[in-house]
C-alpha positions in Angstrom: 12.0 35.4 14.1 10.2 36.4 10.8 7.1 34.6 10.7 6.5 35.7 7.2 8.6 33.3 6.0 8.9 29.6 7.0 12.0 27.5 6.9 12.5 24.9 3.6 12.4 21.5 4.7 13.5 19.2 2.2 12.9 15.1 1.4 15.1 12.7 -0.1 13.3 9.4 -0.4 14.8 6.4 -1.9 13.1 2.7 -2.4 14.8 0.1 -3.2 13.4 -2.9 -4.3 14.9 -6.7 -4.0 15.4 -8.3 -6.9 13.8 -11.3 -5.9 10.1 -11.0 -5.8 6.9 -13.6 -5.3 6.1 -12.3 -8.9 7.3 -9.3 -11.2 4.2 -9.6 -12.9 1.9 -6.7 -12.4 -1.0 -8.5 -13.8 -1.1 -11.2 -10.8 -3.6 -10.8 -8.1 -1.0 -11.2 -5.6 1.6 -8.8 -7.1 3.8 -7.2 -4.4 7.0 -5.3 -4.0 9.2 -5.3 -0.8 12.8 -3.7 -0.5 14.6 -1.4 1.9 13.0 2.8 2.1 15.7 5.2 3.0 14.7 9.1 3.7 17.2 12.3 4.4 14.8 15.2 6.4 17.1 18.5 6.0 15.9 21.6 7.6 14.2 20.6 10.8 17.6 20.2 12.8 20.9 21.6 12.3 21.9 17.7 11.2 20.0 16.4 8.8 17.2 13.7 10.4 18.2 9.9 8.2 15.2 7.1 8.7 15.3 3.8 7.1 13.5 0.4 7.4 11.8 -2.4 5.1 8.7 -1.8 2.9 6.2 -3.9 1.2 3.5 -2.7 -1.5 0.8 -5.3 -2.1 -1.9 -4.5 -5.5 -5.4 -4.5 -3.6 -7.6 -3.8 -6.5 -7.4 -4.9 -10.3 -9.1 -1.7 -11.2 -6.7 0.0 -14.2 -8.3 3.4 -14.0 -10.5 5.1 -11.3 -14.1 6.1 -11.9 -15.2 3.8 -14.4 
């Protein structure tokens, strides 16, 4: 094989977030976002690799820009 070169390995990475949250409003201390995370891995395998599963985000600081 030709080491020089490696092989391209590509992501697809798709979120999708319910419609029904706690609170859409990013301002609340206890905003979060939940929904289903789906991911297409081509390149390592001759088929691509497909993972999916839940997700959930939750704001942990209030902080609107870093280093201040």
């Amino acid at each position: 094989p030709d080491h020089q070169q490696g092989k391209l390995i590509t992501r697809n990475i798709q979120f999708t977030i319910n419609a029904s949250q706690t609170s859409d409003n990013p301002d609340d201390a206890h905003f979060s976002l939940v929904g289903v995370y789906n991911e297409t891995i081509s390149g390592l395998h001759k088929i691509p690799l497909k993972i999916n599963g839940l997700f959930s985000i939750q704001r942990v600081s209030e902080v609107g820009k870093l280093n201040e």
